[in-house]
Backbone as CSV, one residue per row, in Angstrom:
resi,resn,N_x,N_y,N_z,CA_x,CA_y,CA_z,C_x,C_y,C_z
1,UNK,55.343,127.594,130.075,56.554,126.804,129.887,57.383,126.835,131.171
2,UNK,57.826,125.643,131.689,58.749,125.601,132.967,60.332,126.094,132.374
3,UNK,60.926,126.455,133.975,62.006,126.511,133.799,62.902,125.721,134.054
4,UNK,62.359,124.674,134.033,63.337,123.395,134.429,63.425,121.972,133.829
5,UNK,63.772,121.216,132.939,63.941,119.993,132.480,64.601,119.252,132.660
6,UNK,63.598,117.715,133.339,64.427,116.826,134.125,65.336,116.865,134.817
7,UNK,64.893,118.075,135.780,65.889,118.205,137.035,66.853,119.313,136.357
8,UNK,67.286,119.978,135.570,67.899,120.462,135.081,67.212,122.289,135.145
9,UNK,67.952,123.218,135.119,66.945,124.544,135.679,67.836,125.575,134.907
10,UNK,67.209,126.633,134.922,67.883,127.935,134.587,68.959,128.359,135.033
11,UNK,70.217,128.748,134.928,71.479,129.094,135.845,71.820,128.325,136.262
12,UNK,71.634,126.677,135.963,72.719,125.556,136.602,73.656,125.395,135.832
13,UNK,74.338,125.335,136.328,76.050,125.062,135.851,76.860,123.903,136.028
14,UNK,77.520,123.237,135.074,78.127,121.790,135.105,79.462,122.311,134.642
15,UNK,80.588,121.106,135.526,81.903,121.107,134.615,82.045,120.062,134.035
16,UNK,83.297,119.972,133.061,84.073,118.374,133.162,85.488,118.981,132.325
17,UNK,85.932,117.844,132.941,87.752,118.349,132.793,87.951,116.663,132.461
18,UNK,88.972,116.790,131.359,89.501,115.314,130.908,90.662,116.161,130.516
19,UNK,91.660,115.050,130.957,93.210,114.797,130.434,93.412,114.471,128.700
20,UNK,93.654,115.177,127.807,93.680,114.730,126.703,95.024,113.742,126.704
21,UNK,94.779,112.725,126.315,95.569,111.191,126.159,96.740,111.486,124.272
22,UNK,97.946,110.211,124.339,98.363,110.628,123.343,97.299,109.373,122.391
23,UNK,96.523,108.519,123.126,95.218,107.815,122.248,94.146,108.584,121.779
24,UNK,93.702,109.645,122.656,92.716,110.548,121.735,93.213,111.421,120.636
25,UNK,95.058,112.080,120.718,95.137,112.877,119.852,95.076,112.278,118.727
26,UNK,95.519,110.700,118.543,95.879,109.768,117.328,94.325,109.514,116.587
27,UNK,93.627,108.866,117.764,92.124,108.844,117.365,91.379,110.307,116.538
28,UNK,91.414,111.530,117.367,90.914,112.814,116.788,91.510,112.732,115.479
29,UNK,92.898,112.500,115.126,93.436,113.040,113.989,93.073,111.551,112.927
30,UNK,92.917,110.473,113.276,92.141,109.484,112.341,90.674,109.498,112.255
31,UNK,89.873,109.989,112.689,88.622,110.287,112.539,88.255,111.584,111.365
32,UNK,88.766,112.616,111.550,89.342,113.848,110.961,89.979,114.103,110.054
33,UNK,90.881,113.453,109.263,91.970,113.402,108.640,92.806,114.390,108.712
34,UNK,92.623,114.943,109.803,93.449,115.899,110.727,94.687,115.467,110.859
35,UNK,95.791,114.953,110.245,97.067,114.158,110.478,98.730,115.383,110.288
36,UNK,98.196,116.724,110.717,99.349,117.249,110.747,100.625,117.123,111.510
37,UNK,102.020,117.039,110.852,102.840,116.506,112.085,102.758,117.533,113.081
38,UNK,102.214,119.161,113.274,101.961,119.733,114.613,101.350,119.232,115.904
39,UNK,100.462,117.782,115.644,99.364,117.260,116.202,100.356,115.887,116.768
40,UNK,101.002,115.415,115.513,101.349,114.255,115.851,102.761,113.800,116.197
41,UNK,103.828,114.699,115.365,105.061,114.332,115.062,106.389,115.428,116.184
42,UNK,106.638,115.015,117.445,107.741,115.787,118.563,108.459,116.662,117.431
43,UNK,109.258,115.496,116.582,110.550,116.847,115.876,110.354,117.210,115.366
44,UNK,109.126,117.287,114.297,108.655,118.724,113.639,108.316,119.667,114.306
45,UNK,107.318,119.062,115.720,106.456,120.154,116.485,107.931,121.307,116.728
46,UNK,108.979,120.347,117.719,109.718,121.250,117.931,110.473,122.111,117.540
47,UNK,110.422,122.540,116.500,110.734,123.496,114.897,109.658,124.085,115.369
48,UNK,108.898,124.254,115.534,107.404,125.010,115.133,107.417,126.643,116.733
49,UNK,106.815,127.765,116.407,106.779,127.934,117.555,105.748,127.942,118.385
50,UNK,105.614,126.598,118.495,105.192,126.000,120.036,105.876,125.372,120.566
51,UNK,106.929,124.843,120.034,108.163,123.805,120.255,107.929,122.396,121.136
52,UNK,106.574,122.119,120.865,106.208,120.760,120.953,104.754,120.450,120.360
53,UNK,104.265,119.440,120.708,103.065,118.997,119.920,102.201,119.784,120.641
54,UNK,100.729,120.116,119.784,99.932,120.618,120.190,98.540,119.828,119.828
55,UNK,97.742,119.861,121.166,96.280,118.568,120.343,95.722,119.842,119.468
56,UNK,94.383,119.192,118.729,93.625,119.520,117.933,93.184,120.550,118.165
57,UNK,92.705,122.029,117.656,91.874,122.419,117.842,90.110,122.104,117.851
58,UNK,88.943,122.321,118.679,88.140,122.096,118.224,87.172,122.890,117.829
């Protein structure tokens, strides 16, 4: 068995970094029915202690 698939090998390492958008948090939480105001709603969040919105966990 190789150690490598399609260019791809043992100990290679990839990143990726994305900006979570306020369109993905709306999308995540309609896909999900994930619709807590912690996710979605400023003046509840800010009651909360995080004291603003927080995205989804995944």
């Amino acid at each position: 068995m190789s150690d490598s698939i399609q260019g791809v090998s043992v100990g290679d390492t990839a990143t990726f970094e994305k900006t979570v958008s306020e369109q993905d948090i709306v999308d995540f939480a309609r896909v999900t029915g994930d619709e807590q105001p912690l996710h979605l709603d400023d003046a509840y969040a800010a009651t909360t202690r995080f004291k603003r919105r927080i995205a989804h966990g995944m």
